[in-house]
N, C-alpha and C positions, 0 to 999 in steps of 0.2 A: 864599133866605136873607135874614136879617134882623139890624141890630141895632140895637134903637129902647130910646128915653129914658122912664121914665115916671117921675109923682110931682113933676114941673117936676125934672126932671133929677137925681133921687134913684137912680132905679134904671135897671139897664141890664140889657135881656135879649136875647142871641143865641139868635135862631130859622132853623131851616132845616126841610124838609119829614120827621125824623127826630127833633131833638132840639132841647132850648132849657137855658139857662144865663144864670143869675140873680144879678147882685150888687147889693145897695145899701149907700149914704154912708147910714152914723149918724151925728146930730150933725154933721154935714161932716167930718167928719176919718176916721172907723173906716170901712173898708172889706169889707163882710162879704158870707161867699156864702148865698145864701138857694135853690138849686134848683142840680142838674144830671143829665139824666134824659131821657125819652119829650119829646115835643112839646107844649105847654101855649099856649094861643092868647093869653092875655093872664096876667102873673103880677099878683095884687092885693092879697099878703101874709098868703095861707094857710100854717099852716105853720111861723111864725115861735116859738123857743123861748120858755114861759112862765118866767119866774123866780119866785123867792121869797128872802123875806129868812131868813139861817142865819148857823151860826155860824164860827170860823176860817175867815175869807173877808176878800178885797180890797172896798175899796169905791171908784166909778170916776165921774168926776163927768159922766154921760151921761143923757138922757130916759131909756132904758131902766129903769125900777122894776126896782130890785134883781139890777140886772145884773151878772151877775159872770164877768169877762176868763178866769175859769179855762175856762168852754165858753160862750162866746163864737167863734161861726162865723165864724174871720176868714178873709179870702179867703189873705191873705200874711202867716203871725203870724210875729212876731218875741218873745225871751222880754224878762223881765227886771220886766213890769209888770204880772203878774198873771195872764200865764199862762203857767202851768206845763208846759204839753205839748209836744212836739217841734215845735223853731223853724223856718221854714224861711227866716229870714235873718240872718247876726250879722256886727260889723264890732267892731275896739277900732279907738276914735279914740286918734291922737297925746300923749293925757294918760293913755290905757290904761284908759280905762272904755271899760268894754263892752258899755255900751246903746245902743241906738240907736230910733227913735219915727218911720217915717215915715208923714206924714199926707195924705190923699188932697186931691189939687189942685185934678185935672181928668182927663176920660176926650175921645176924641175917636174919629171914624173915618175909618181909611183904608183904599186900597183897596192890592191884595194882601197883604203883610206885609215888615218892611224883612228887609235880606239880613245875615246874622251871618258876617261877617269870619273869616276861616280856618279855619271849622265848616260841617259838613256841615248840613244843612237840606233838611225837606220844599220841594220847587216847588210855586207858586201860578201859576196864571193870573189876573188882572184881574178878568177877567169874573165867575169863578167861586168869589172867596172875597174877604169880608171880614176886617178885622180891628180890635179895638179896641184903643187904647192907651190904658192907664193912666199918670198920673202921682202918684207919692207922694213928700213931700219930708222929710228932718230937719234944718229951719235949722242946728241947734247943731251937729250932725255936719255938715253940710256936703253933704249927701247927695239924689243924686233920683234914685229907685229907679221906674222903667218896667216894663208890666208888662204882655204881649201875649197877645192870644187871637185867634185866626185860626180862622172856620167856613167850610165848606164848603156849597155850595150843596144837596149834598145828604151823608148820608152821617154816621154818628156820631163824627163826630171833630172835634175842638178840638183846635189845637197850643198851646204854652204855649214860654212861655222869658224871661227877666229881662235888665234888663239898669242898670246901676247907674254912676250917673256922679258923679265929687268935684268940684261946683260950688264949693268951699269954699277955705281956705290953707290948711291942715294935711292932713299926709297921712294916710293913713288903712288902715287892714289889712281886708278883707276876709275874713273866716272861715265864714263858710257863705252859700251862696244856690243854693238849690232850683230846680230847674225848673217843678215843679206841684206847690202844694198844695193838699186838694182836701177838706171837710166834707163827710162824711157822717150822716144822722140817725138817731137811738135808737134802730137794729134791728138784727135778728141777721144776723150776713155771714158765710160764708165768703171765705180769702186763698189765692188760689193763685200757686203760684212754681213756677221752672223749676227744679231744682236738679242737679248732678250730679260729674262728675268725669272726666278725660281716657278716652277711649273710650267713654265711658259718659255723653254727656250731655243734655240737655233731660230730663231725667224729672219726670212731673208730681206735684205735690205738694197739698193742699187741705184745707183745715183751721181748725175755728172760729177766727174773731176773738176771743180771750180780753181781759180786762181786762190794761192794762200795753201796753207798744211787744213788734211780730214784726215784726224786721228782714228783709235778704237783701244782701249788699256782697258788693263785690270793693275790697281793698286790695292788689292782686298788679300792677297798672299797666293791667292790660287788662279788656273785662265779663268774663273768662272762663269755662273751661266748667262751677266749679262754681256758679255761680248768675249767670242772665240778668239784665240791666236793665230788668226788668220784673215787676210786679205785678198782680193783678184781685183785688177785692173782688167776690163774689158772694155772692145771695143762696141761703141754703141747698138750697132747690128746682131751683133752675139746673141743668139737663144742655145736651146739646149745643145741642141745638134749638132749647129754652125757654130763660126764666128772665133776671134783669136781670146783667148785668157791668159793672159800673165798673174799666178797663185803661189802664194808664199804662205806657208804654214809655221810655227814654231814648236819643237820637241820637247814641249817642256812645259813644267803645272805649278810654274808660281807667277808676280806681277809681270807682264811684257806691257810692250806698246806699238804698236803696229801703226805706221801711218802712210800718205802722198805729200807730197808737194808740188802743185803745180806753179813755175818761177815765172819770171816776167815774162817770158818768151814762150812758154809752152810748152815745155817740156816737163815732164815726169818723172820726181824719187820715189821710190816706193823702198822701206824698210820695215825689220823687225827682228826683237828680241827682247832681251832685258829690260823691263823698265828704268831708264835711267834717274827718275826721279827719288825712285826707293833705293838707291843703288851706291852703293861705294867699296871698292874694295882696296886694303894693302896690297900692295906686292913691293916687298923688300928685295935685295939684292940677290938672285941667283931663283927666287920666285916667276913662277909661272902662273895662267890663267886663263882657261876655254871657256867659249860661249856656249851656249845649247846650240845646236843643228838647227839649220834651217833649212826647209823642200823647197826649191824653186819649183813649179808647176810650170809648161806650157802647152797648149792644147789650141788646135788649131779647129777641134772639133767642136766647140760648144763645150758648154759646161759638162754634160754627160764627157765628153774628150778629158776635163779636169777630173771629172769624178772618178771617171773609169784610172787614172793615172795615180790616183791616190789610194783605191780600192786596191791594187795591184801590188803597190811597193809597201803597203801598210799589212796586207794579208800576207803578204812574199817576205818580207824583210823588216818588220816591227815586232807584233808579237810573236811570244813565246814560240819558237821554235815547233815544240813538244804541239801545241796546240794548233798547228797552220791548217791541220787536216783533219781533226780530231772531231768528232761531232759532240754538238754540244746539248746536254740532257734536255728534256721537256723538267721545268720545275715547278712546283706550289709552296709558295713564298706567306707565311702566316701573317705578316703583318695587319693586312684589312681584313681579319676574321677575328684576331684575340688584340690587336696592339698591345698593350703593353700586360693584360691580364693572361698570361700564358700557363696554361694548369699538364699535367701528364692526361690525364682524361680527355680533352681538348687535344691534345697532340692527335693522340691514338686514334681517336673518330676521325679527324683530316688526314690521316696517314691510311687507314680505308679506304677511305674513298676517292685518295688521290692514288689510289694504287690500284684500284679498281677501272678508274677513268683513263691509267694509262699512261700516268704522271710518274714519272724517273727519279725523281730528285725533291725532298722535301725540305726547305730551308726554314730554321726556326730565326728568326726576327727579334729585335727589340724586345727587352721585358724580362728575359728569363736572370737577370742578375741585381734585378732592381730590385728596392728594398719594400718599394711600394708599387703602385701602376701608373707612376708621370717618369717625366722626363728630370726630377729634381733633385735624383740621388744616385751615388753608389757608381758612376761614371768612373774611369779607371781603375777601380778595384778588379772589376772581373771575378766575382766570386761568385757561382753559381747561388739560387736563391734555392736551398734543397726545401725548405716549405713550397713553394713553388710548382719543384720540380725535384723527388724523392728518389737520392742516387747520382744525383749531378748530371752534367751534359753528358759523360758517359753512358749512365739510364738512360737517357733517351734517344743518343744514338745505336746503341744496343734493339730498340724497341722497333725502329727506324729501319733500320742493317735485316730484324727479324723477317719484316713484311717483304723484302724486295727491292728497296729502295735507297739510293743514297742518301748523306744527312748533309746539310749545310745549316753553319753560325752566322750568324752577324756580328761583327765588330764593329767600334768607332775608336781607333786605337790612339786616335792624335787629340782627343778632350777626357778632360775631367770636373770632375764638381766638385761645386764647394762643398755638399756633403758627402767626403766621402775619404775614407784612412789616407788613403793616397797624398790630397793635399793637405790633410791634418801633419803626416808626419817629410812631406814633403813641401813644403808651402813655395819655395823657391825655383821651383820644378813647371810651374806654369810660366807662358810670357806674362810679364807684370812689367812695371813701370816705377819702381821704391816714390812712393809718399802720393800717390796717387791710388783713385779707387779703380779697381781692374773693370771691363767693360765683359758682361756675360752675351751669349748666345747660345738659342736655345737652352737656359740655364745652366750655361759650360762656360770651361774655359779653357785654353788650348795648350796642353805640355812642349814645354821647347825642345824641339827635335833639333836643334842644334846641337844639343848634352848630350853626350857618350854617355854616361850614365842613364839619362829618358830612354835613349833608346835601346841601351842595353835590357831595361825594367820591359820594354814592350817587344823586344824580340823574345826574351826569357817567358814572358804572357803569352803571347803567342805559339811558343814551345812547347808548352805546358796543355797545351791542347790540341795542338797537331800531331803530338810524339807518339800516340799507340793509336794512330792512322786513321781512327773512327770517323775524321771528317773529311766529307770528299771536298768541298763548296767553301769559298768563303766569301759574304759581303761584306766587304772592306768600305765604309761610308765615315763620311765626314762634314759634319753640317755646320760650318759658322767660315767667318771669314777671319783674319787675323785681325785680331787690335792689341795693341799692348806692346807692341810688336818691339822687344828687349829682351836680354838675354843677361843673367847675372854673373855668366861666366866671362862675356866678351869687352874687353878696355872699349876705352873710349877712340880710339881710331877705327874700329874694326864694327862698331853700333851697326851702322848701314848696311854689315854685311849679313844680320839675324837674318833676312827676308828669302836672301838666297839660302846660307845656310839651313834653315829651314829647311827646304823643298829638298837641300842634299841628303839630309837627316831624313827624309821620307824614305828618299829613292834608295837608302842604306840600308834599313830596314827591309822595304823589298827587296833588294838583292840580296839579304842573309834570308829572312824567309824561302824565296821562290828557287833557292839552290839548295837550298836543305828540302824543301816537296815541292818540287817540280813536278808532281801529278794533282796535285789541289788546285780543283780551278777556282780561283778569286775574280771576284766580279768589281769595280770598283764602284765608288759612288757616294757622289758628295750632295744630299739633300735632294739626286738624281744626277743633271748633267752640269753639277758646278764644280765639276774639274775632269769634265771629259774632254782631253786632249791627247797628245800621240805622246807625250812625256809618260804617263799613266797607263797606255797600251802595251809598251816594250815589257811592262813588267807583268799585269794583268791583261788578259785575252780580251775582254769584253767589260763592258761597261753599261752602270741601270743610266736608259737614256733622261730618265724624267721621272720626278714623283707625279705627276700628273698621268694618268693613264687612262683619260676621256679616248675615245677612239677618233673623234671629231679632232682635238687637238694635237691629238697624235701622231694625221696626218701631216701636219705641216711640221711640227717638232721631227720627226722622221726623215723629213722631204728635205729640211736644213743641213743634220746630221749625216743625211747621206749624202751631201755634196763632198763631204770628208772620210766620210769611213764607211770599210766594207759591213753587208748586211750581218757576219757572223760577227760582229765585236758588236753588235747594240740590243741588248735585252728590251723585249716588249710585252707585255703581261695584259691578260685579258682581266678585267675586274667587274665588281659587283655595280649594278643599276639601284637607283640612282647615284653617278659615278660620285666619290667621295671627295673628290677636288673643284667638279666643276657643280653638281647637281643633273647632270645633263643625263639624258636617256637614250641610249643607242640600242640596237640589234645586238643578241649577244654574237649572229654572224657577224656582222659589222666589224665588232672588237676583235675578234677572230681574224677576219680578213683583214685587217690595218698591221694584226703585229703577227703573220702567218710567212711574211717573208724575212723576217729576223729570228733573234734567239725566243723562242716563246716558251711564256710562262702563264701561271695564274694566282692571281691575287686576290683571293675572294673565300668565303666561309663556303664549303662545298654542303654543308648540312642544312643552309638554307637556299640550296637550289633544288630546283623540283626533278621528280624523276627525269621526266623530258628532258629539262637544260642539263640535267648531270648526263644523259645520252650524249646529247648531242658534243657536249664538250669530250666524251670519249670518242666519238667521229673524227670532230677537228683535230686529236691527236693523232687517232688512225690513220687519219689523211696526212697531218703534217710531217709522221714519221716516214710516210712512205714517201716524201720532197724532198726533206730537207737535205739529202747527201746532194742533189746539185743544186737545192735552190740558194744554200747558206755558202756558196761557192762560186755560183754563177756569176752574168756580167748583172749588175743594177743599172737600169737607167730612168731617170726622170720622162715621163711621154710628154710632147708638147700637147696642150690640150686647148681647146680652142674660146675657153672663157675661166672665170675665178669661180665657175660653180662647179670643175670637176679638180680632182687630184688624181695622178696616175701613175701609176711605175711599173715595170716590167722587171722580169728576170732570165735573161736567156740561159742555158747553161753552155756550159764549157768546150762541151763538141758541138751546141748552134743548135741540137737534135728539138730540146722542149724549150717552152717558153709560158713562162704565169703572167698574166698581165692582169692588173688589181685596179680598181676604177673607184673613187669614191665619188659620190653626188652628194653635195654639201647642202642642197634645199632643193626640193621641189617648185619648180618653174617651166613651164609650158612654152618658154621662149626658147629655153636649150635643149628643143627637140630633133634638131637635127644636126648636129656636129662630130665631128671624126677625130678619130686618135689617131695617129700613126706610129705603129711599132717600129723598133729600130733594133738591129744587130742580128736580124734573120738572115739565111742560106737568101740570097734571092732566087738560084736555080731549084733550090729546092720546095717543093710541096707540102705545104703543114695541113692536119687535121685538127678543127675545133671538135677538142674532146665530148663536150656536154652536149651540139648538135651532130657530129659526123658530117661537116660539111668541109667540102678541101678548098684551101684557098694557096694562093704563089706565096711565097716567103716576098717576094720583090709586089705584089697585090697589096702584102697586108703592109708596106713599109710606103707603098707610094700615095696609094689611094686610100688607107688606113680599116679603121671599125667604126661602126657607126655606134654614137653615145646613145647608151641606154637612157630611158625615161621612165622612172616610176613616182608613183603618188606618195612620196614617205622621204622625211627628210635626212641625213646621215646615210642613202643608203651606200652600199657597195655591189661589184658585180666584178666577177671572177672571170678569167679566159683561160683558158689548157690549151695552147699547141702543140701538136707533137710532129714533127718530122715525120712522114707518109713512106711505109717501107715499100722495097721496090717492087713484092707482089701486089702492089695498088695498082701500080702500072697500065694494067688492063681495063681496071674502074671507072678510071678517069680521061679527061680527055679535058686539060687543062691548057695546051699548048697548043 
């Protein structure tokens, strides 16, 4: 990796052995990007947009001939002087103008990247990554806006993130500042975005870049599940394999807004960060303020080239340290067997039989603190229901710990009810709104984690049941979106700022938690995946992908989710037929095979399974135990597949040696009898054996000329492939060359 000066100190390019990234000072003041892309050995100003003189147009007093600010490649635009396209910085100074002009000062390098204060953040080693830092100032404002790229020694990624300090005496509002804004030049792109809705999320979406702004936000407090914080601009030709991706992710689980603009001429913004609409913040004099991190992605490979890019740096350098190699238990999760009626009798028969079958970890779910068996009571109290459960969670992780097995809680630590001490003798501890009626979900309401106090009361909650170590697990969930959204602690200049405050007050809490037991694996999960983002990761390892746990729907909610994140951060649970979310009836292989390449779990009453299925699901664990140290580590990729009636993924492992390859057939049809898959990321010189026939095929056989798609009479089905790497007393066997 690289990042060197040229032009006598005009232009600066980050090189590493993948990709390189290009800005130069115009004039000394405009700071503009000029490349970001494939690996280029020296940039020498190919490339650079031609102007001409026209008419209805700004004129800017720069060398540039007939330059004009409206497409102008600025690295960090700000509006107000010319150009018209989406800003990605705005402040009103103290006299309530709204411009602001900062102008570049100086760039320098350091080595790893500084650490942003109460925000989660990619890990750097030293050794292994640079970063540069920008400085831009606006005398009149008062303002020195910093402005950070961090490359990795190998690997298509650049982190981004801002940070804006009031050197000035007047104070000053903050109104937008983006994490990454990013030019793109005069070609045809497609945008793709995750999009979805509770049970139903990560579904991919793709679609021409049109002239005008295509947004994707979340203003509900969290990224939620109907649209990611995240973006790729591709170009049209792109499938998995091939084709260029430009991917921007944001580190962070409250409102953002991620968007394009394609301008009069063709050219391409793409941003993301903060939603500016929920967004305001002071900064008084000698005040500072950072944004979340943002992933630049580039992938020259196809999507799998993004995925694999993100799988990398999010398994290597997001979560939990402690956790990067750790194998993650088999669990049975009580929720679809008792919901909310949880008795010690009920415990004890499902801690049996999940101990019997092979099951590591038994997680007790919703119910055990309720006063009754709904969702209507007793929410932030946290007082065990010892009718219930005689003895408290103590008894019954005691009982748990007896058999063999680890115990996991479930919390929902950021709501409360209206019946319940909490808000009787708290009532101003919820977000509320004074003289208005508060807005419930799921019959809750959400305590303001803004409050030193709140989260004092829920670290202390928290402690009180981590502290004589009985729990290994925790489900940390969180089901509503923010409304109300006010804080009775914060004046009225500071209002705008509950939304972020908010999401700090989370991430404080897990940073007091997860440094006081760092061995308690927390799982997160909001309703499922309505705040699975890389914000949420840093702190917890893995995360529940979905309350939907259809096997059918799984695939694709999986399929989405993995464009983002590796297979050991996404929980998948096999559950009971007729499934509870959709009605739908799969193979219990099926569900098996769909959540066998992730974290796997089981959510279902094992007393109403019959012998047989209580067998075979102690198989599946047999088998899975005996995978998952390379399959929850391996490379994931998506297989191209040759129509919408298969879904496919692969997992190689880490020396190339095995490879699982999982096939689902979504319906029965006699027209998709003859189609092929092609594996990707095999040895080509080397020789695999399909484990289940014993027939050897070429690593470069099975990636050029692929497998042919199974056919059976049944719909939902799936069909499993074992390669293994052919040792070299094969040699004699075969005669493959």
């Amino acid at each position: 990796m690289s990042i060197l000066f040229h032009n006598k100190g005009q232009i600066v390019q980050l090189s590493n052995d993948t990709i390189s990234y290009v800005m130069e000072v115009v004039d000394g003041k405009y700071l503009v990007h000029r490349y970001f892309g494939r690996k280029i050995r020296n940039y020498r100003g190919t490339g650079n947009p031609l102007y001409f003189k026209r008419g209805y147009n700004t004129e800017h007093d720069s060398s540039v001939e007939n330059v004009s600010f409206d497409d102008f490649p600025f690295e960090y635009p700000v509006g107000g002087h010319g150009d018209f396209r989406i800003p990605a910085f705005a402040i009103t100074q103290e006299d309530g103008i709204t411009f602001c002009e900062p102008v570049f000062k100086s760039w320098s390098v350091v080595s790893g990247k500084p650490k942003l204060q109460g925000m989660p953040q990619i890990r750097v080693n030293e050794n292994e990554s640079e970063t540069l830092e920008v400085i831009c100032e606006d005398d009149r404002a008062g303002i020195r806006l910093f402005l950070y790229y961090t490359i990795f020694e190998n690997h298509g990624i650049v982190l981004r993130h801002q940070k804006v300090e009031n050197y000035g005496k007047q104070t000053v509002f903050l109104q937008n500042i983006q994490s990454m804004s990013l030019e793109l030049p005069a070609e045809e792109y497609e945008l793709m975005t995750l999009y979805g809705t509770h049970a139903k999320e990560a579904n991919m979406q793709r679609f021409p870049i049109h002239y005008g702004v295509q947004k994707t936000e979340s203003i509900r407090g969290s990224s939620s599940p109907q649209h990611q914080p995240f973006l790729a601009a591709l170009k049209p030709e792109t499938n998995e394999c091939s084709g260029d991706v430009w991917a921007a992710h944001l580190v962070y689980s409250g409102n953002f807004l991620a968007q394009v603009e394609k301008d009069q001429f063709g050219n391409v913004r793409a941003q993301i960060g903060i939603h500016p609409d929920s967004f305001k913040w002071e900064l008084k004099p000698g005040d500072t303020f950072a944004s979340p991190e943002a992933v630049l992605n580039y992938s020259n490979t196809g999507l799998n080239g993004m995925r694999h890019n993100f799988h990398w740096l999010y398994q290597q350098h997001l979560i939990p340290k402690r956790f990067e190699e750790k194998t993650r238990p088999v669990l049975l999760n009580s929720w679809e067997s008792m919901y909310y009626d949880v008795t010690m009798e009920k415990i004890d028969e499902q801690a049996d039989l999940a101990k019997a079958a092979g099951i590591e970890l038994f997680v007790l779910d919703d119910g055990w603190f309720r006063k009754g068996n709904d969702s209507r009571s007793s929410m932030g109290d946290w007082i065990c229901n010892e009718q219930k459960l005689p003895g408290g969670i103590a008894a019954v992780a005691d009982v748990i710990h007896k058999k063999g097995l680890q115990f996991g809680l479930w919390f929902e630590p950021e709501a409360v009810s209206e019946d319940s001490e909490l808000l009787r003798h708290h009532p101003d501890w919820a977000l509320h709104i004074p003289g208005y009626q508060s807005v419930k979900g799921r019959h809750e309401y959400l305590l303001d984690l803004s409050r030193e106090d709140v989260r004092e009361y829920l670290f202390k909650t928290l402690n009180f049941y981590l502290r004589d170590g009985k729990i290994n697990y925790i489900k940390w969930d969180m089901n509503r979106p923010l409304t109300d959204v006010n804080s009775a602690c914060l004046g009225v200049q500071q209002k705008e700022e509950i939304s972020h405050r908010y999401v700090l007050g989370l991430y404080d809490i897990l940073e007091r938690i997860t440094e006081k037991y760092p061995d308690v694996l927390i799982e997160g999960c909001s309703s499922g995946g309505a705040r699975f983002d890389p914000g949420m990761l840093y702190y917890v390892p893995q995360n529940w992908t979905s309350d939907n746990t259809d096997a059918f729907d799984r695939a694709t909610i999986q399929r989405g989710y993995s464009l983002l994140y590796p297979q050991i951060t996404m929980g998948a649970h096999v559950s009971i037929v007729p499934n509870h979310q959709t009605g739908r009836r799969t193979s219990l292989d099926a569900r098996y095979q769909v959540a066998r390449l992730f974290n796997l779990g089981y959510e279902l009453d094992l007393t109403k399974c019959s012998e047989e299925e209580r067998k075979e699901i102690a198989d599946q664990i047999q088998e899975y135990k005996e995978q998952r140290g390379w399959l929850q580590k391996g490379v994931l990729s998506y297989l191209e597949v040759p129509n919408e009636n298969y879904i496919a993924w692969s997992v190689v492992s880490v020396t190339g040696e095995e490879c699982e390859v999982i096939i689902m057939q979504k319906l029965f049809d006699p027209r998709y009898s003859h189609g092929r898959i092609h594996l990707c990321g095999l040895h080509p010189e080397w020789d695999y054996k399909d484990e289940s026939t014993g027939q050897i095929f070429g690593g470069d056989e099975l990636m050029e000329i692929g497998v042919s798609l199974p056919l059976i009479r049944r719909d939902f089905h799936t069909f499993a492939f074992h390669f293994s790497k052919v040792k070299e007393n094969y040699g004699d066997q075969i005669n493959c060359k």
